[in-house]
Every structure is written in C-alpha cells, then in structure tokens.
N, C-alpha and C positions, 0 to 999 in steps of 0.2 A: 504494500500500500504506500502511498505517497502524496502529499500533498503540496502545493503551489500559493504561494502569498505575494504581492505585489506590493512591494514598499515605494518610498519615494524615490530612493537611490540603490536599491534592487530589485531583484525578482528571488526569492529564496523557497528552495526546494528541498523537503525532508523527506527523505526514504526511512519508513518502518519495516523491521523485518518481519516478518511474521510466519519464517519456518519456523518447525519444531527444535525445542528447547536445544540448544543452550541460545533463545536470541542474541546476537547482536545489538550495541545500543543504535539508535537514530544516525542516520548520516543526512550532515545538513549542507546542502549545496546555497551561497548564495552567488548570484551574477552580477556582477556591476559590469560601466559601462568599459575598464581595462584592466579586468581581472574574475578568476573565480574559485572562492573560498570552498575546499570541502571539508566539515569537521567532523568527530565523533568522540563522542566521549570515553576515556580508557578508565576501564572500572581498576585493573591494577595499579595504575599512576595516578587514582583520583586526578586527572585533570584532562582536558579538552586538546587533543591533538588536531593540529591545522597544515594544511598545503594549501599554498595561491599556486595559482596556473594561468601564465601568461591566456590571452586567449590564440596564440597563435599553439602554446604549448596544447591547450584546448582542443583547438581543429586537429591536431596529429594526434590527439591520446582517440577521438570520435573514430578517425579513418585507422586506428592502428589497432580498433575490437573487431573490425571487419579482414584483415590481411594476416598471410602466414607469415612464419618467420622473416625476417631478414633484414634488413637496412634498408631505411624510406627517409625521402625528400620530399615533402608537397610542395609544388609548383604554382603559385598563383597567378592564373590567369587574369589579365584585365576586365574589369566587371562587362566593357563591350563585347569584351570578344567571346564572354559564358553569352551575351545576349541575342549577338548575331544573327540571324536568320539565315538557313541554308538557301544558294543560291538556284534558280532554278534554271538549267540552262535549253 
C-alpha cells in the first residue's frame, strides 16, 4: 500500500509494507523540485536513515530496474528531437 500527499514544496510518497511478518518500517519518498529524499526508519539504530538522489541519479536508478547486468550511460536527447514527428516521404 502506499500513499501520495502534495505539499507546497513536495510531493511525498510512503510505501507500507504489508507482507507477512517481520514488516519492514514505512519508506518515505519525498520529491522536490532538485532532489529526492528516501527515508526509513532503523529500529536497530533508533534513528531515520536518509539518501538524496540527484534526479539525474533518479532517471538511471528508474531505467536500471528495467536492464540486465552491465555498464549504462543515459543519453539525453533534446526535448525536440523525443518530439519530432516521423517524416512521411
């Protein structure tokens, strides 16, 4: 389960777990507009462990759930040239 909230200067998303026992605690995603926090709470360290991630760091972690092993480079294209229209001859 997971829920979505809309602050002023986020957008913050909590993932619950809700396999069987031993849950995991909440994982809290928030997004800004150049960065995004993921936290969870460590019940052995009583305390809140945090990772920022570039959002470029972002776009490669998204494309690198979907590819096998190996060594990747995303290439970004100009926003024209993803919009382009094929031509028709």
């Amino acid at each position: 389960m997971f829920t979505i909230e809309h602050d002023f200067d986020a957008t913050t998303i909590t993932l619950v777990d809700e396999e069987p026992a031993p849950l995991g605690e909440d994982v809290i995603v928030h997004a800004f507009d150049d960065c995004v926090t993921v936290e969870q709470f460590d019940t052995r360290a009583d305390r809140v462990n945090r990772v920022t991630l570039s959002l470029s760091q972002l776009r490669d972690l998204g494309a690198a759930l979907d590819l096998p092993e190996g060594v990747y480079r995303l290439i970004r294209q100009p926003a024209a040239a993803r919009t382009k229209p094929a031509s028709h001859s």
